[in-house]
GUMI-42724 format. One record per residue (C-alpha): residue number from 1; residue in one letter; x, y, z. Coordinates in nm, 2 decimals. Layout:
BEGIN
num/residuo/x/y/z
NUM/A/X/Y/Z $
...
# end
This chain:
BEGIN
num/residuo/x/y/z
1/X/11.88/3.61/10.22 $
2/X/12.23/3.45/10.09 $
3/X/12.53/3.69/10.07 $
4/X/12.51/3.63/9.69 $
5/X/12.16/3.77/9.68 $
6/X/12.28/4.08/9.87 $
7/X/12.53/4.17/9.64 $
8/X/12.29/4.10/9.32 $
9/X/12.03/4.34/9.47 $
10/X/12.35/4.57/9.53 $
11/X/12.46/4.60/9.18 $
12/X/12.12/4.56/9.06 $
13/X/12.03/4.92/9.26 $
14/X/12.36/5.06/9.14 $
15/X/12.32/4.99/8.74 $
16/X/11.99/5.15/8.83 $
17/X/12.11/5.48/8.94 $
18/X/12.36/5.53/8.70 $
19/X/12.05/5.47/8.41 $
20/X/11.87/5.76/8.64 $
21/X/12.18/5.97/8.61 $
22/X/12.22/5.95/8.23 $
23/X/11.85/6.02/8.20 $
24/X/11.81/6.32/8.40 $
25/X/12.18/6.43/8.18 $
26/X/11.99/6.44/7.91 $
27/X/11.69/6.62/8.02 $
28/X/11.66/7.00/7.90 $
29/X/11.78/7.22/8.16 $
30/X/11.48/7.42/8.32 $
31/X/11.54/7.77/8.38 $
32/X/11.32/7.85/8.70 $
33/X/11.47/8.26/8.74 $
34/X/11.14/8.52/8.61 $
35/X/11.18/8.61/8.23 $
36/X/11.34/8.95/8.21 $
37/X/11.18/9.24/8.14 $
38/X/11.28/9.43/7.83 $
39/X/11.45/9.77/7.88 $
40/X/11.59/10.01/7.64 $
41/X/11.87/9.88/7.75 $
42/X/11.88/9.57/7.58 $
43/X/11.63/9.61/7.33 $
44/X/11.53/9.91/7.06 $
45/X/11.19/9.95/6.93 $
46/X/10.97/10.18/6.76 $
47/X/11.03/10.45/6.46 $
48/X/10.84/10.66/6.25 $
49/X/10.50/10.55/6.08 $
50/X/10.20/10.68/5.95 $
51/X/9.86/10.55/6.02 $
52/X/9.49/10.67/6.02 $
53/X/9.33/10.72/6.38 $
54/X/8.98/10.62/6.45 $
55/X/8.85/10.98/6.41 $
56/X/8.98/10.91/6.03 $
57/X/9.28/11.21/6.06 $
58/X/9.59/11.05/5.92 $
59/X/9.85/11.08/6.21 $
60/X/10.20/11.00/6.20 $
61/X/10.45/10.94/6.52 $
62/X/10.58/11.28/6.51 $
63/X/10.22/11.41/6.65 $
64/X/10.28/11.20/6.96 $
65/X/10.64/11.38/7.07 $
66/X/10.65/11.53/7.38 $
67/X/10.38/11.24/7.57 $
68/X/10.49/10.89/7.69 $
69/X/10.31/10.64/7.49 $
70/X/10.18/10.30/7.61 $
71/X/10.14/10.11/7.22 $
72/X/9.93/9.79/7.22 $
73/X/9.89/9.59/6.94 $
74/X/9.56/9.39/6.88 $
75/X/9.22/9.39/6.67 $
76/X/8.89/9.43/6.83 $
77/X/8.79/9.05/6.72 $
78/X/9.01/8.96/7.00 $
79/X/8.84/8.74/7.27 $
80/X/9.06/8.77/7.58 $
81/X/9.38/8.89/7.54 $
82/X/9.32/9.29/7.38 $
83/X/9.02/9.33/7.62 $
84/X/9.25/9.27/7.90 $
85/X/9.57/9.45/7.80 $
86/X/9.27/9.82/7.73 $
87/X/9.05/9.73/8.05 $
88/X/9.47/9.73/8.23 $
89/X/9.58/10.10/8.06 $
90/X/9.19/10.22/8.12 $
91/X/9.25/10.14/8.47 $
92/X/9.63/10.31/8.49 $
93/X/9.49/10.58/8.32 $
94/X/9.24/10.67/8.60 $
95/X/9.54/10.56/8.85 $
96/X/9.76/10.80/8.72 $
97/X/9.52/11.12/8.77 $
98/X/9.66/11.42/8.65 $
99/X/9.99/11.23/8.55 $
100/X/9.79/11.02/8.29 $
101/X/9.75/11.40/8.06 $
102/X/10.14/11.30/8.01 $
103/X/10.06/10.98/7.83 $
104/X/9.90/10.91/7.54 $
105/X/9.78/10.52/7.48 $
106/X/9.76/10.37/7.12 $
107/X/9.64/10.08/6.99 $
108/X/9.72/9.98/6.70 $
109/X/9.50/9.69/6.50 $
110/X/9.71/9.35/6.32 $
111/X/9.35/9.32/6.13 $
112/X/9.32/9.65/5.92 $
113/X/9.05/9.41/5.72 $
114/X/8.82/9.44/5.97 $
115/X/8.96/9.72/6.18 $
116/X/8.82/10.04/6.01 $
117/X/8.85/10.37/6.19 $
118/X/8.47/10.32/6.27 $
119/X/8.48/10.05/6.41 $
120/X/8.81/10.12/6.62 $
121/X/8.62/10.44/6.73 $
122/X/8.32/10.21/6.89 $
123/X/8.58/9.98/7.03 $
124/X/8.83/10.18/7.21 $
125/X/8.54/10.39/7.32 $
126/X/8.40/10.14/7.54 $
127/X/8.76/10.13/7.74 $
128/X/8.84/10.50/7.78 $
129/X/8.80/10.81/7.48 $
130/X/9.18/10.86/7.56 $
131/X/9.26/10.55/7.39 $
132/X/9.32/10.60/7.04 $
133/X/9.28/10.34/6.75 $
134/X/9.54/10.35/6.48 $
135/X/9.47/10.17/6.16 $
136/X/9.60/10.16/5.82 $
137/X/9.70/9.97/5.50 $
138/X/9.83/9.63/5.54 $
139/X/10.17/9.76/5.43 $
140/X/10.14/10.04/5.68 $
141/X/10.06/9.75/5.94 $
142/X/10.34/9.55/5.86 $
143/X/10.56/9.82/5.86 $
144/X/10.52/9.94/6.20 $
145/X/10.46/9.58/6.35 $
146/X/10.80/9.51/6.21 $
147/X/10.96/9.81/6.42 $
148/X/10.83/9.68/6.72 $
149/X/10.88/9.36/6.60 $
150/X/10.57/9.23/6.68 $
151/X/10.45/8.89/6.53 $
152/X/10.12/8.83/6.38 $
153/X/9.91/8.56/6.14 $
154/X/9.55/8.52/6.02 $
155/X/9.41/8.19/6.20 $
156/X/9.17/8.01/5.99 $
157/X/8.94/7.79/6.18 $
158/X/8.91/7.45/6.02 $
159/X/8.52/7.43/5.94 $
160/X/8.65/7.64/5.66 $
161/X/8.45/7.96/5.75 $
162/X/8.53/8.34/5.71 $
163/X/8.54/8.39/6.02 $
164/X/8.92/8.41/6.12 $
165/X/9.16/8.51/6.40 $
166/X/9.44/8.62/6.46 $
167/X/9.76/8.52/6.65 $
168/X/9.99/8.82/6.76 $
169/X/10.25/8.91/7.04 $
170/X/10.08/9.08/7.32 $
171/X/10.34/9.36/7.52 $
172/X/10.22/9.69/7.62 $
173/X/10.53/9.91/7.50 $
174/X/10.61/10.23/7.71 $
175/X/10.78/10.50/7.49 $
176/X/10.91/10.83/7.58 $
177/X/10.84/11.15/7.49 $
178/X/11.10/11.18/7.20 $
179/X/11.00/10.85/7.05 $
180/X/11.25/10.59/7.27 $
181/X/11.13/10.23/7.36 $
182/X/11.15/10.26/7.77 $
183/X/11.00/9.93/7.87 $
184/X/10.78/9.65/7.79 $
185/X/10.49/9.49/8.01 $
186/X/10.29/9.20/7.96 $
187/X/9.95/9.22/7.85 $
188/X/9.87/9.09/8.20 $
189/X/10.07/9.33/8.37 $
190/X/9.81/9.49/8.62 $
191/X/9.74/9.85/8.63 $
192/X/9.93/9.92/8.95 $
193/X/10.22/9.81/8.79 $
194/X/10.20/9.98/8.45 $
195/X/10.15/10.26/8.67 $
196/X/10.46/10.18/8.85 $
197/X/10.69/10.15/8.54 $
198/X/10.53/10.49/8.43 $
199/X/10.59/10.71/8.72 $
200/X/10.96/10.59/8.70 $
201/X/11.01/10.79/8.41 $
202/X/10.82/11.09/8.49 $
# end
């Protein structure tokens, strides 16, 4: 191989890094650190509301003072993600033995069409009786998805059925006794650790 070849290869291998530079420039930059949990610290939630519980009693937040709460917002047409985040606070509930008369779980429904106190009652019954079902009007639905900021929309399926689902944020919110957003977990969270985060603040 000529010295003239050498030095075309050379530059050729040079231009080519440079192109490899400018590329990987432009490239988003990938945050690899664990999403942060949000605290009360840098994040408030919550605030009054009045709803209808699955015993049919109208209940309002005030009636939960003085108990930590651990608020879920789902619907019982939910395939995966509600039946996970109810089987997780069933299970901390049993964790948290005596402890668990201190908190109170709710779980509120993003499909008051559908989610009638009945059939809240048969749902969260087949988790744990201590879970109780809040529904409501879809105004009183919106109202108190929109203090904890959760997001929700009907899904239509495209054969152009009734059937529907619906898309929704999925934290499990710990609240204190006197109505403060404390933490929220993932719907995956396991029990041990909702457990965790509660006994922090007891």
């Amino acid at each position: 191989m000529t010295r003239r070849t050498l030095i075309i290869l050379a530059l050729m291998a040079v231009v080519g890094l440079a192109g490899l530079w400018v590329v990987f420039q432009r490239l988003p930059a990938v945050d690899s650190r664990p999403p942060a949990v949000a605290t009360a610290d840098s994040l408030q939630l919550g605030g009054a509301f009045t709803l209808v519980a699955h015993t049919g009693k109208t209940v309002s937040d005030t009636d939960f003072q003085g108990k930590y709460l651990l608020v879920f917002f789902g619907y019982t047409f939910c395939p995966d993600v509600c039946p996970t985040a109810l089987q997780e606070i069933a299970l901390t509930l049993d964790a948290l033995g005596s402890d668990a008369a201190m908190v109170q779980p709710l779980f509120i429904t993003i499909d008051p069409q559908r989610d009638t106190p009945e059939v809240l009652a048969q749902y969260v019954a087949a988790f744990d009786p201590r879970i109780i079902g809040l529904t409501g009007t879809p105004e009183q639905i919106a109202s108190v998805a929109k203090a904890y900021r959760v997001y929700y929309a009907k899904s239509k399926p495209a054969d152009g059925s009734n059937d529907y689902l619906m898309d929704h944020s999925a934290f499990i919110y710990l609240m204190g006794p006197d109505g403060r957003f404390l933490k929220a977990l993932s719907f995956r969270e396991p029990a041990a650790e909702i457990v965790k985060a509660v006994r922090s603040y007891l």
